[in-house]
C-alpha positions in Angstrom: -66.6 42.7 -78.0 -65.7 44.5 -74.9 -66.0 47.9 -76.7 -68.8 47.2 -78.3 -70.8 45.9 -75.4 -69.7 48.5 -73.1 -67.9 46.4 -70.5 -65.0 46.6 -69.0 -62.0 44.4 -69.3 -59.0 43.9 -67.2 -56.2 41.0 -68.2 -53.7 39.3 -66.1 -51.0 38.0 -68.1 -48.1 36.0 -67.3 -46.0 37.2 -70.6 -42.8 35.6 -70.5 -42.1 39.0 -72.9 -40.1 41.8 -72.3 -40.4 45.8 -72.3 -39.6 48.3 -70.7 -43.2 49.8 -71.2 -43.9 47.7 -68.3 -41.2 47.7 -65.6 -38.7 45.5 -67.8 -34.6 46.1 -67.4 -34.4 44.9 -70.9 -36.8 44.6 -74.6 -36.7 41.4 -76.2 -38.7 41.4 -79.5 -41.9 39.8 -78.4 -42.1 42.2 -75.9 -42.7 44.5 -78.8 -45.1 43.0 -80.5 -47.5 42.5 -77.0 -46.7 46.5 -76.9 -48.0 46.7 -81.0 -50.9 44.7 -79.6 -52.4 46.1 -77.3 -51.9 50.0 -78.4 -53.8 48.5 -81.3 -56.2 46.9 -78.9 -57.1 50.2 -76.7 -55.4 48.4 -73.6 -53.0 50.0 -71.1 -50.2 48.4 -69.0 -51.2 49.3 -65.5 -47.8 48.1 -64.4 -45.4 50.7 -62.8 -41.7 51.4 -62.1 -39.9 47.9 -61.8 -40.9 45.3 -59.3 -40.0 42.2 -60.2 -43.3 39.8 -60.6 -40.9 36.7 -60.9 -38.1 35.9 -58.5 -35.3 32.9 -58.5 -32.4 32.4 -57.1 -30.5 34.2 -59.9 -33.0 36.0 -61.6 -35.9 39.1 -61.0 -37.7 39.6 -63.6 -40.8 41.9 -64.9 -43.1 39.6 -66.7 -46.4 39.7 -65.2 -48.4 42.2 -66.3 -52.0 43.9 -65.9 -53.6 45.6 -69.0 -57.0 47.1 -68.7 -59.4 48.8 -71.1 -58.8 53.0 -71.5 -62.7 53.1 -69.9 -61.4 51.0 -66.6 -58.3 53.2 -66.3 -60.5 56.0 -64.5 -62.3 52.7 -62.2 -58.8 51.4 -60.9 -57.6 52.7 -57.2 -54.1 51.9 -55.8 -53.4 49.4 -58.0 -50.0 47.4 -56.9 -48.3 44.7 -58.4 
């Protein structure tokens, strides 16, 4: 809808998957399918190197992620996790 209508779209996603495409120490396999879907869905991770977006006591972890539309990509300035 977003492509047809000419609007921009930016999600925030808590993921609970993980890839190295966006900041992840390891891939697990739903982490590849969220990858398959959104190259298939003309949305880019905006997240980069390897802050950890969830923190415990034993664990930091890249999960969070932003994906915007290939049109925003040109909109977004300083972008930080």
């Amino acid at each position: 809808m977003c492509e047809n209508e000419h609007l921009y779209l930016v999600v925030g996603c808590d993921s609970n998957e993980h890839h190295n495409a966006w900041g992840s120490t390891n891939c697990n396999s739903r982490g590849g399918i969220l990858v398959e879907f959104l190259n298939s869905s003309n949305l880019e991770v905006m997240n980069r190197g390897n802050k950890p977006t969830f923190c415990s006591r034993c664990r930091l972890k890249v999960t969070d992620i932003t994906s915007v539309a290939f049109r925003v990509i040109g909109s977004i300035i300083d972008w930080e996790v």
